[in-house]
Each structure stands twice: as structure tokens, then as C-alpha cells.
N, C-alpha and C positions, 0 to 999 in steps of 0.2 A: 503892236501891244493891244490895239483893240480888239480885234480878234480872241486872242488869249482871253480879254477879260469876260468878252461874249460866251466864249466857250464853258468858263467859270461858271459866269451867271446863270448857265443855262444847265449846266451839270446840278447845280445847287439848287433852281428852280425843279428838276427832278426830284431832287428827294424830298422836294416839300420843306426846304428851310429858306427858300426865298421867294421871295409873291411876284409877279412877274414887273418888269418896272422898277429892279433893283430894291424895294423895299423889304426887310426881313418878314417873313411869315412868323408868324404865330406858334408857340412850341404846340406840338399836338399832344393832348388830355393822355394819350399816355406814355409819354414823356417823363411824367412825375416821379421821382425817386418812390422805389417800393418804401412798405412802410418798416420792413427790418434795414432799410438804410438809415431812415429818419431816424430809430432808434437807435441806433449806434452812432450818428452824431451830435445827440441829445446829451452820450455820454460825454462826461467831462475828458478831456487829453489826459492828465495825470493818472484816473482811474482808469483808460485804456492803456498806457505805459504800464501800469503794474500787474494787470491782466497778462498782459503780452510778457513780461519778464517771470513773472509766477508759470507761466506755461512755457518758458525756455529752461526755465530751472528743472521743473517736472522733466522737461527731455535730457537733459544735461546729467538730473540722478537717476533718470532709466537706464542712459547711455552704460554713467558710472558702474550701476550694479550687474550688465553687461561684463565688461571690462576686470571685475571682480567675483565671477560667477562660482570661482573653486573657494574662495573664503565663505561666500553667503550660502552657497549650497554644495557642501562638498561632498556631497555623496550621488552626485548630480551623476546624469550621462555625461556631460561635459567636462566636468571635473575628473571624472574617471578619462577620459581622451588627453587629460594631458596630464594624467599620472601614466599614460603608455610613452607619453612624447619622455616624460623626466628616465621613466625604465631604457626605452632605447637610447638614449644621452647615456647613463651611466653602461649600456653594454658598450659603447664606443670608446668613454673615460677607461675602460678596462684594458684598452689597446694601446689609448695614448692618453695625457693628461691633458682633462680638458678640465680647468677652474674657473677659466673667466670665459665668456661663451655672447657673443653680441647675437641679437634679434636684428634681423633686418627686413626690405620691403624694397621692391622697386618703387613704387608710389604710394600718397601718402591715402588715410582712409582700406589698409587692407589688413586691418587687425592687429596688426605688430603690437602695438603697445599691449592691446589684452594679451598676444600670446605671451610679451615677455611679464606683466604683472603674474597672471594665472599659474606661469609655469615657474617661476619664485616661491610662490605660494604652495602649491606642492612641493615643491623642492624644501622650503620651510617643514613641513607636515611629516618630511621624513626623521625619523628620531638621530639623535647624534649626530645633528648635521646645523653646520651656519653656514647664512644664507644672506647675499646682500646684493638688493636691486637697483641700479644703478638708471637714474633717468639723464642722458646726455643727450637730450632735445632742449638744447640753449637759446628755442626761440619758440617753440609752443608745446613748451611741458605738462604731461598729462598727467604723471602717476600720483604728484600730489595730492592734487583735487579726488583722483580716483581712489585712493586709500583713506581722504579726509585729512589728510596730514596738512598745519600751516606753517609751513619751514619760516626759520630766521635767518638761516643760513644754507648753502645749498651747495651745488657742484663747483659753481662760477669762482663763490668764495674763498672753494681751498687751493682752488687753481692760479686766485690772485692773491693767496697769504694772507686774506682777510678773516677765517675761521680757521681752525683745525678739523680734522678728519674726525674728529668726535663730536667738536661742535654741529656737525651737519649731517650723523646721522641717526634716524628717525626708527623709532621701534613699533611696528606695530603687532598688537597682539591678537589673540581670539582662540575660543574653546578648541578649535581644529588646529591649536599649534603646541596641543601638549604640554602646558605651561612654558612654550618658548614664547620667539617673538620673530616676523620677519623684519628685518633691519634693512632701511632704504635711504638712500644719498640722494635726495629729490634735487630739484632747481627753484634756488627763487632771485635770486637777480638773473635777470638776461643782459648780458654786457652785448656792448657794441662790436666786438671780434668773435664769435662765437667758434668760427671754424680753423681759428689763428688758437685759440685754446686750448680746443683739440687735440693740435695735432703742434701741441709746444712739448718739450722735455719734462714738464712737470704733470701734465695728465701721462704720459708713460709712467713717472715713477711712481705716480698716485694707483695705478691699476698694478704695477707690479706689486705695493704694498697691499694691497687688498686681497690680491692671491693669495698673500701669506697669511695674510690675518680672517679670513674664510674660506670655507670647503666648496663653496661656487659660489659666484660672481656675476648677476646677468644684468646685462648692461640694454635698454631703449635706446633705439637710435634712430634719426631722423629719416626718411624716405631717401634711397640711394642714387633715384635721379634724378633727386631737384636738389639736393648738397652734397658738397665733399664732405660731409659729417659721417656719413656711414662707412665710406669705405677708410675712413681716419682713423677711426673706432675698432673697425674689424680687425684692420690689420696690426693692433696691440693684443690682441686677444687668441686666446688658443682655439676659437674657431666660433663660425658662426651657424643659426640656421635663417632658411629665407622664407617668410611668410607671404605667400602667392592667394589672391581672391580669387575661387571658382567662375569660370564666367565673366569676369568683370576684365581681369588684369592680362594686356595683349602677351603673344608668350614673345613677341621681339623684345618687349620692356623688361620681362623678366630674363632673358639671354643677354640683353644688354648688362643688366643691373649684374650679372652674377660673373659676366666678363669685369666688369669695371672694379669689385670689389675682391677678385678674384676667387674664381668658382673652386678652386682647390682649396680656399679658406672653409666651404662651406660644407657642413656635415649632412646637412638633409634641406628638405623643402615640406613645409605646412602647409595642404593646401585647407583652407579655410572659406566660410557660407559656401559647403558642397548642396547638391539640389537635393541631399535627404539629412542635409540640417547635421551631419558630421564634419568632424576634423580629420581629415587624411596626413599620413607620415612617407616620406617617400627617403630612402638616406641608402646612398651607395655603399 
């Protein structure tokens, strides 16, 4: 043990933080916290708390109006890319009926939710057509906050008989919807069984009524490898597309994800943040 301790002493008498003789040395003069540290501990904790949450907000409604880009700019290039994705959806609907239509994602962070909000939103903007968005992320629901909307009721509820199917959905409007409105079934409780919900007898009959009662359907759904929520979802629904990040997303995980959900469910693949800032459409 003495040894060790020697060795210590002797390491640390190196850097100049121990004076030889086991007494601590002296901090050296420039040591001294710079003087933009002094100042930022000068500030009071509560006024750096609300600092720090005013600049998570600011990123939270950059994110939001990301996510929303075909309402706020829809004559965008963007918005234009995914009025080609809603054209090619409907030359498919021509073959086979497709009403209710889930979004998917191997992992989570690769766009999904913007594609399925943005692509509602055109699909809204087409005349003579209802449209209703469906957010079945029963554990970190996005589209509410993303459209602004503050439910009272939400998915959870009609699935536990706690609202009705009108109680819980939400209209939202804007100049780009032709005096309509797109209509969304957002989430505001998150129950404790989320994927037992799912994938119960009453979200079946909830999604077959909704076929009836709109001309499409798109339903959010959670990343397809970190829950059985997506492939629960999918497979209620007259088909899916799968949102894949350029660069980012391994293509094992997407061959995974499109086995697991089954890839004969699926009408095309988005590929999304390509390296010239487009959205690609790829559909067998």
C-alpha cells in the first residue's frame, strides 16, 4: 500500500498539485475560472432555468414548424414532394382500395410523424375529400403539439369508452384548406397498456368506422423496432408506406422492420434528409 501511495504522491507532485512532503501546492494563478464563467454564476439558478427552457421551446416550435411545413408553406418545394407522394398513393388507390394507410419507420427520429402530418395536409388541400389523422403513439405523441391542438380527449379514450369518436376529434383549419378543415384524433392520456390497446377488438372496429366515415385515413405510428405498435397498426389497415433516413438508418433495420411488419403490407418506401435536401418515393 505504500508503494501505491508513493506512486500517487509522486504523479500528483508532477502536475503541480502537490508540494513535495505530501502538502497540497498552491492552485496556480491560472487556475482562476475565466471571467464569462464568473458571470454565468453570478446569474441567479431560476433565471438560468428559464433561459434554458425559452431556448428548448424555441427548438421544439422550429422543430414543430419542420413537421408542418406543407400548412405554413405550401407552395414550398417540400410541400410540392409530398403532393407527388399523395398523386402516387392515389395511382395505387386506383388498383386497390386504399382508405386507411399507416406511416411507418424502422427507428425512431427518421421523419415519420412529419411524413404522416405533411401528407394529411395535402391530402386535406385536395377538394372533395375528408381527411383524418390519426396519432397512435400512446407513449410520446407528437401531432398534437405539432398542429397546436390541446385535446381533452384523445385516442386512449375512445378505446376505453371514456369519449366518443367526436368527442376526440380535433379540426384544424387554414387558408390552404379551401374553407375545409383537417380533422385529427390526437392522444392525451397515455394509459398504462398502450400496445394491449392496440391491438384489442375495439381499435379494429374504431379504424374500420373511420374508413367509412372518411375518404383516407393516416394513421402515426410508433418506430417498428422498438414496439409491437407498428406492426399492430399496420396490419388493420389497407397498407402501409415506410419512412427510411438517407445515411442515417442501417438498411439491416429497415429489412428487419419491413419483415417484421410485413413487407407485402407495404406500398413504397420515403426516403427522407437525402444529401440534396429532397424527398425520394420508391413503390413497387
Amino acid at each position: 500500500m505504500g508503494k501505491v501511495y508513493d506512486a500517487l504522491r509522486r504523479a500528483e507532485e508532477s502536475r503541480g498539485r502537490m508540494a513535495p512532503g505530501g502538502v497540497a501546492a498552491a492552485p496556480a494563478a491560472d487556475w482562476a475560472p475565466a471571467a464569462e464563467v464568473e458571470k454565468v454564476r453570478r446569474v441567479p439558478f431560476w433565471k438560468r432555468w428559464f433561459q434554458r427552457t425559452a431556448v428548448l421551446r424555441e427548438e421544439e416550435a422550429t422543430s414543430a414548424n419542420k413537421r408542418r411545413i406543407a400548412l405554413l408553406q405550401p407552395d414550398s418545394f417540400v410541400a410540392e414532394q409530398y403532393r407527388t407522394l399523395r398523386t402516387r398513393l392515389e395511382s395505387l388507390a386506383a388498383q386497390r382500395p386504399i382508405r386507411t394507410l399507416a406511416v411507418v419507420s424502422a427507428l425512431p427520429g427518421e421523419g415519420k410523424t412529419s411524413a404522416a402530418i405533411n401528407l394529411a395536409i395535402v391530402s386535406e388541400m385536395h377538394l372533395d375529400r375528408r381527411v383524418l389523422l390519426v396519432d397512435c403513439d400512446l407513449r410520446k405523441p407528437k401531432v398534437h403539439r405539432t398542429l397546436g391542438i390541446t385535446p381533452t380527449a384523445g385516442l386512449a379514450e375512445v378505446l376505453l369508452g371514456q369519449a366518443s369518436v367526436d368527442q376526440a376529434i380535433y379540426k384544424v383549419t387554414g387558408p390552404s384548406f379551401e374553407g375545409g378543415a383537417l380533422e385529427v384524433l390526437p392522444v392525451h392520456a397515455m394509459p398504462p397498456n398502450p400496445s394491449e390497446l392496440l391491438a384489442s377488438a375495439k381499435m379494429k372496429a374504431l379504424i374500420e368506422e373511420l374508413a367509412r366515415r372518411y375518404d383516407v385515413v393516416i394513421l402515426d405510428t410508433p418506430a417498428a423496432l422498438s414496439l409491437p405498435d407498428a406492426k399492430t397498426v399496420t396490419e388493420l389497415t389497407d397498407g402501409a408506406v415506410m419512412v427510411v433516413r438517407a445515411d442515417t438508418t442501417p438498411e439491416s433495420d429497415v429489412q428487419t422492420a419491413l419483415d417484421l411488419i410485413d413487407r407485402r403490407r407495404v406500398l413504397g418506401v420515403v426516403l427522407n434528409g437525402s444529401a440534396v435536401d429532397q424527398t425520394y418515393y420508391s413503390y413497387r
